[in-house]
C-alpha positions in Angstrom: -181.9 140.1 -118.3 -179.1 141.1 -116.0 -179.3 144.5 -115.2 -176.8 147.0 -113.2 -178.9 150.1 -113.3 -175.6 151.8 -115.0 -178.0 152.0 -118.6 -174.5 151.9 -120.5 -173.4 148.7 -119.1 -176.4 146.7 -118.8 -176.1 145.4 -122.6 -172.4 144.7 -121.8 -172.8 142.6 -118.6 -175.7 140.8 -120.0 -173.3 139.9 -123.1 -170.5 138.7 -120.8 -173.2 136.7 -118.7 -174.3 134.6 -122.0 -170.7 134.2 -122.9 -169.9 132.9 -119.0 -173.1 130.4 -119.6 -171.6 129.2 -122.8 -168.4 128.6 -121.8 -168.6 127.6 -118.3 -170.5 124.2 -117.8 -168.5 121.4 -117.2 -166.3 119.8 -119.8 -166.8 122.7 -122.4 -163.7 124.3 -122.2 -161.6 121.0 -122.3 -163.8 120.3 -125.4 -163.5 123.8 -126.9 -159.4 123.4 -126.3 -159.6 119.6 -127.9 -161.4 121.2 -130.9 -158.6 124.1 -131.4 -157.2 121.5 -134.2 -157.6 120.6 -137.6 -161.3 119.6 -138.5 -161.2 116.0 -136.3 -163.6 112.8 -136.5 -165.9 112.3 -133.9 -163.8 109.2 -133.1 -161.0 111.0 -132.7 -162.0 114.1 -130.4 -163.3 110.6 -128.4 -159.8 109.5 -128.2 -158.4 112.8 -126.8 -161.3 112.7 -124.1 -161.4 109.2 -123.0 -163.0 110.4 -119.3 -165.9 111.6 -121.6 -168.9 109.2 -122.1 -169.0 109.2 -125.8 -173.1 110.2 -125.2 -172.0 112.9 -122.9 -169.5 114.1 -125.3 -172.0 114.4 -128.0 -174.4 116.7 -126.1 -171.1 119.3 -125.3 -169.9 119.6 -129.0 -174.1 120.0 -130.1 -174.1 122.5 -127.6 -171.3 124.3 -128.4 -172.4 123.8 -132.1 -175.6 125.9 -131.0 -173.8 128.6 -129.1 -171.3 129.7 -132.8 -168.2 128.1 -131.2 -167.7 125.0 -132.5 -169.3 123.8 -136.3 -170.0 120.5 -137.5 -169.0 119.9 -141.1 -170.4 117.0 -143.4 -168.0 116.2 -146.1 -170.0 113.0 -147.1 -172.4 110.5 -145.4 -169.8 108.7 -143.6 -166.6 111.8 -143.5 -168.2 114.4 -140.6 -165.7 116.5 -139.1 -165.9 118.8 -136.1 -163.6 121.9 -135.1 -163.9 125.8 -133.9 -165.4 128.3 -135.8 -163.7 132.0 -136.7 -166.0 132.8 -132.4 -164.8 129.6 -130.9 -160.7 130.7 -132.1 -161.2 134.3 -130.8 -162.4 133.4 -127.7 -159.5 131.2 -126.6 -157.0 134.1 -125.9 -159.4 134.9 -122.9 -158.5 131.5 -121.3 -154.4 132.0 -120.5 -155.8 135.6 -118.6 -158.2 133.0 -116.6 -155.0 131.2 -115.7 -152.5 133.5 -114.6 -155.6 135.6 -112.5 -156.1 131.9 -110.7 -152.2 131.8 -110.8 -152.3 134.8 -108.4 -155.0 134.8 -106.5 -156.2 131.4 -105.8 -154.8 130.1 -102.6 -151.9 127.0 -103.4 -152.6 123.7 -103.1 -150.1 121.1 -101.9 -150.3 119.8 -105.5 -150.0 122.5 -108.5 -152.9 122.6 -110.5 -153.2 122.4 -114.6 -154.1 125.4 -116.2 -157.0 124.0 -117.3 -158.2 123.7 -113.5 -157.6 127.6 -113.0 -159.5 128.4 -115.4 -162.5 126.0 -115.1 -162.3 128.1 -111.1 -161.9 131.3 -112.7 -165.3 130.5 -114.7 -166.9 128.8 -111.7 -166.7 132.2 -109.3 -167.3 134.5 -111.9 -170.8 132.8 -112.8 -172.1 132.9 -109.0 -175.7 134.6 -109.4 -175.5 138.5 -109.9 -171.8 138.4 -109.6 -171.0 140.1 -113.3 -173.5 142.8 -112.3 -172.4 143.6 -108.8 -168.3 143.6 -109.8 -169.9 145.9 -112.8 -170.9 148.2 -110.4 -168.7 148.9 -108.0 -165.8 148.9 -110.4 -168.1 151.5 -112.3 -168.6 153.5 -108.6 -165.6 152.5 -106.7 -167.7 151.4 -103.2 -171.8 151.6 -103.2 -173.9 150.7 -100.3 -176.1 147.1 -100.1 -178.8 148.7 -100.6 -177.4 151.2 -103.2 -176.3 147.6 -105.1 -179.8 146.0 -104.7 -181.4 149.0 -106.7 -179.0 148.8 -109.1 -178.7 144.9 -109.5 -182.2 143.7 -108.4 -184.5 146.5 -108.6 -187.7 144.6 -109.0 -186.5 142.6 -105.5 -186.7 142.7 -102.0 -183.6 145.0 -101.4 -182.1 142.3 -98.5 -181.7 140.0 -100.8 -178.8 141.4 -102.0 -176.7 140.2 -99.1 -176.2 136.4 -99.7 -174.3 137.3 -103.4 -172.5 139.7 -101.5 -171.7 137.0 -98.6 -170.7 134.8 -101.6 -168.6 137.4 -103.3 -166.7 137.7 -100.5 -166.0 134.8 -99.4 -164.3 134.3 -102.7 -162.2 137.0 -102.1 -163.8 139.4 -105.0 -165.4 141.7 -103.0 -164.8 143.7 -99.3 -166.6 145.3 -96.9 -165.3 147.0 -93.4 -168.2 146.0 -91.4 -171.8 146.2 -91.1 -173.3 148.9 -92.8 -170.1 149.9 -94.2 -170.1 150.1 -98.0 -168.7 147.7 -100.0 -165.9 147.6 -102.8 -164.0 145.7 -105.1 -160.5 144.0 -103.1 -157.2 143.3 -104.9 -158.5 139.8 -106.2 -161.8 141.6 -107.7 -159.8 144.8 -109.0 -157.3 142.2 -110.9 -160.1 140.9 -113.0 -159.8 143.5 -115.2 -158.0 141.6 -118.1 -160.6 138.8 -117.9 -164.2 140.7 -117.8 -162.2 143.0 -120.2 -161.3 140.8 -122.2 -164.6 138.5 -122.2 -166.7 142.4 -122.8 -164.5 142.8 -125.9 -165.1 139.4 -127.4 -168.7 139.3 -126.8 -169.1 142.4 -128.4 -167.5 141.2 -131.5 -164.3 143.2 -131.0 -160.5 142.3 -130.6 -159.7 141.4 -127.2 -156.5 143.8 -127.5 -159.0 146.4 -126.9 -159.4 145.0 -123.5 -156.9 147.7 -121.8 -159.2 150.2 -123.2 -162.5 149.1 -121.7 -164.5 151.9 -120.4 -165.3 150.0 -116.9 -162.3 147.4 -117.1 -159.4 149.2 -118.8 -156.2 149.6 -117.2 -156.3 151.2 -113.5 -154.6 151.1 -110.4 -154.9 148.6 -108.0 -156.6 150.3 -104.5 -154.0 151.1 -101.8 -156.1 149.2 -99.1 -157.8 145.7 -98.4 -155.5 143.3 -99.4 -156.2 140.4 -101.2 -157.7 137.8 -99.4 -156.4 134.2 -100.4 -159.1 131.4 -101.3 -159.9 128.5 -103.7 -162.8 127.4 -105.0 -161.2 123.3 -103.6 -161.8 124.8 -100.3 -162.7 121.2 -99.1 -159.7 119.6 -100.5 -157.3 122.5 -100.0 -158.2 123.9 -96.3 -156.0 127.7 -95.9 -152.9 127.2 -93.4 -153.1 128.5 -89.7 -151.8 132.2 -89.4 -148.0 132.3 -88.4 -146.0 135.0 -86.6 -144.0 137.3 -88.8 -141.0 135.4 -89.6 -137.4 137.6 -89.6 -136.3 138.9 -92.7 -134.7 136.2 -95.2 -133.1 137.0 -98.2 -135.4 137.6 -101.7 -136.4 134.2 -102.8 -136.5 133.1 -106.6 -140.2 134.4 -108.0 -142.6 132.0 -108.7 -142.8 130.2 -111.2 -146.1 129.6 -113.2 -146.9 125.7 -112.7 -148.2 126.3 -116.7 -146.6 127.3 -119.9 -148.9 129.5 -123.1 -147.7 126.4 -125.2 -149.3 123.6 -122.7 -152.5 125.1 -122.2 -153.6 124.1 -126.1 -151.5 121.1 -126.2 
């Protein structure tokens, strides 16, 4: 079980870690967003997901069948339908918070990405081992020690063992530190997850994700007045960050940015 050593939150960040595991291997959501329909056929939900090896396809929707998401109906020996259950509908509000946290805070790519891909890099960063528990507690305690964090987070372990999730953490831009033996803390990037792990605490626990602002750990707060947010991507490979620039002289205010995704496209 993941634990935080925060007694209160340790049942809360080891919900939110099962519903990361559910959600998060590859293909589910794009199946979970196919099933937001009317009851389908298996032929068509095949149709919709042609990249999908019908085999392969199969194993996602049993899996997601098994997890209370998704429920298989059998009208007659030859009419089976497949679609969302009551869980699987109230979890899909969480995804558009995925999106517009990726929308900010991943670095862009020559090429916009779907909403779908922002969220499927939301869900890939935020299920790196012992990350729930470590953003748990420092947004719990504002800034702890490593070693502080590898009581809390891995007390039964060797206490340096702590450092290569934190190496990770910030490397995605979740997490900050000034410097050897300096404590570390949340940055911008990590601090604006609030509405997702919020959000995803509420659902697991069976309760309206409008609650979300109100979360004891994630509910509204302000965003620290130091260590700015540090760009990245999860494409890192495909999508290397530009060179640093010299400040350039002021120009006028350009038009904001706009959202390369609509609420309406993300279920279409």
């Amino acid at each position: 079980m993941v634990t935080t050593g925060l007694p209160p939150a340790d049942a809360d960040v080891a919900r939110v870690t099962e519903a990361l595991q559910m959600i998060t291997p590859r293909w589910n959501v794009r199946v979970l967003l196919t099933l937001n329909r009317t009851p389908q056929r298996y032929k068509e939900i095949v149709a919709k997901l042609p990249y999908l090896h019908t085999s392969h396809l199969h194993s996602k929707i049993r899996s997601l069948c098994n997890a209370g998401l998704a429920e298989r109906t059998e009208h007659s020996a030859r009419h089976v339908t497949y679609g969302l259950t009551p869980r699987g509908q109230q979890l899909l509000p969480v995804l558009p918070r995925m999106a517009r946290w990726a929308e900010q805070h991943l670095e862009k790519p020559e090429q916009p990405l779907a909403a779908i891909e922002q969220i499927e890099d939301t869900l890939a960063l935020l299920t790196r081992r012992q990350a729930p528990a470590i953003l748990w507690v420092l947004k719990s305690r504002q800034e702890a020690t490593a070693l502080a964090l590898a009581g809390l987070v891995m007390p039964t372990g060797f206490w340096n063992n702590i450092y290569p999730h934190l190496r990770q953490l910030i490397d995605d831009g979740l997490v900050t530190t000034e410097g050897t033996g300096q404590p570390y803390r949340l940055s911008r990037a990590g601090e604006a997850l609030s509405p997702v792990l919020g959000a995803l605490s509420m659902w697991s626990a069976g309760r309206p994700i409008d609650g979300a602002a109100r979360h004891p750990v994630w509910g509204n707060s302000a965003p620290p007045s130091v260590n700015p947010t540090r760009v990245w991507t999860s494409h890192q490979a495909r999508f290397p960050a530009p060179p640093a620039v010299p400040a350039a002289p002021a120009t006028p205010a350009r038009p904001a940015h706009r959202p390369g995704w609509a609420t309406g496209e993300l279920f279409s």
